[in-house]
Structures are given as structure tokens and as C-alpha cells.
C-alpha positions as CSV (number, residue, x, y, z in Angstrom):
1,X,181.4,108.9,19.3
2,X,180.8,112.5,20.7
3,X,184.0,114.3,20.3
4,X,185.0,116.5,23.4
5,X,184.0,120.0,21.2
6,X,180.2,118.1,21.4
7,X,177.9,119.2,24.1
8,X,174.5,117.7,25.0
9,X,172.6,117.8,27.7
10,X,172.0,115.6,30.4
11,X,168.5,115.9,32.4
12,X,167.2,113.9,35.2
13,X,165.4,112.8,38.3
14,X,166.8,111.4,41.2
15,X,164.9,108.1,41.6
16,X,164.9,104.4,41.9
17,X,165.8,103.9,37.7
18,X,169.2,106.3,37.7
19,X,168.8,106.9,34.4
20,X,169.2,110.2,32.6
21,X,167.8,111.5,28.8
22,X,170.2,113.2,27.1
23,X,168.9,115.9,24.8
24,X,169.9,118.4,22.2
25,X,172.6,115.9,20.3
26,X,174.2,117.8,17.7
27,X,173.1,116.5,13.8
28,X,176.7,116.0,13.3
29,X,177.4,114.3,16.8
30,X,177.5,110.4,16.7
31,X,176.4,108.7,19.7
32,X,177.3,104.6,20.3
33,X,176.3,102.6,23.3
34,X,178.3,102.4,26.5
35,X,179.8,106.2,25.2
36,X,181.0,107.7,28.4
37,X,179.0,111.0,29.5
38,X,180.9,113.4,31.5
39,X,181.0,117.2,32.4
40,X,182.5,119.8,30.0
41,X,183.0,122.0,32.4
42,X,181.3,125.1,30.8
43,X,179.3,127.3,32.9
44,X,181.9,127.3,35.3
45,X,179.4,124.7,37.7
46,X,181.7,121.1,37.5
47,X,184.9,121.0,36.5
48,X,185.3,118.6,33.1
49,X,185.7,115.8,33.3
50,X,183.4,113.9,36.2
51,X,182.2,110.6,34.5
52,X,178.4,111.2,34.8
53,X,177.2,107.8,33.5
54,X,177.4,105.7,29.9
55,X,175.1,105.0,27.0
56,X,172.7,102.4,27.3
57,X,170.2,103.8,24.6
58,X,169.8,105.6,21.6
59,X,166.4,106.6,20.3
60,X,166.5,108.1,17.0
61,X,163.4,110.1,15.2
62,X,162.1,111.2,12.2
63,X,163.4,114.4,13.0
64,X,167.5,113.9,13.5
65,X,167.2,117.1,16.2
66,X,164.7,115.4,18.5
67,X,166.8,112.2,18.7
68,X,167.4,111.4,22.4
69,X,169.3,109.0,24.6
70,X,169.3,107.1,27.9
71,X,172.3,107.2,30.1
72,X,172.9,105.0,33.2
73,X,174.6,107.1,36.1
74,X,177.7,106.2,36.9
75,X,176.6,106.3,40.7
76,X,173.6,104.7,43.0
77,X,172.6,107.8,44.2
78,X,170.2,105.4,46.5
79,X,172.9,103.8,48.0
80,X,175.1,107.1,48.9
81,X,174.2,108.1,52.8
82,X,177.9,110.7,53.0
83,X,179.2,112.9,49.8
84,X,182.4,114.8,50.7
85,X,182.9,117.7,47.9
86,X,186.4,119.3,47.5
87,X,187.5,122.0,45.8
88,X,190.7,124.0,44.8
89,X,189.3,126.8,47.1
């Protein structure tokens, strides 16, 4: 499992599959299905910690640093009509 120091990132489209490829996996960094993806909160963007989605595959390559996965999001962003955001602000 990805340990919180290991960052990847997460890339996708808003569309009917909500899925998401995650990219850039560390060599060291050990992925295993139904792994929970959420924000680190660097960048300053999202705080950490918002569950972004889980595992549901892991496509390995001849080349260990073009190995990819597939995440499910952890939200129907079809279904969602109202998002309320709130902040320490």
C-alpha cells in the first residue's frame, strides 16, 4: 500500500465511467486493489485527506515507471445536482 509520504497523480474526465488513471507511481510505491486514493494536500488546492476514490486496477508494464492504475471515484458526479463547499475562511 502507498504510504502517506507517496504521491501519485490522479487524472480524469468527468463522464459517465467515473473512473480516474492514476499516473506517475513511485518504483518504490506498492499499489493493492480497493487502496483508498485521497488528497495530500500539497499545492495548497484540497486540504488532505478528501477520499477521492479506491483501486479497482492495476496495470503494470515493462517499464516499472509507466505502470498505471484505475480508480473508481468515490462520488457519482452524474447524480450530484447541489455541492456546498466550506472552508475555514
Amino acid at each position: 500500500m502507498t504510504t502517506s509520504r507517496d504521491t501519485v497523480i490522479v487524472k480524469g474526465i468527468l463522464d459517465s465511467s467515473n473512473t480516474l488513471k492514476i499516473t506517475y507511481i513511485p518504483a518504490e510505491g506498492e499499489l493493492n486493489l480497493e487502496d483508498r486514493i485521497e488528497t495530500s494536500g500539497l499545492g495548497g488546492i484540497y486540504p488532505k485527506g478528501i477520499l477521492i476514490g479506491k483501486i479497482k486496477e492495476i496495470h503494470e508494464t515493462k517499464n516499472i515507471t509507466d505502470r498505471y492504475a484505475i480508480a473508481e471515484t468515490a462520488v457519482d458526479f452524474s447524480k450530484l445536482e447541489t455541492v456546498l463547499v466550506i472552508t475555514n475562511k
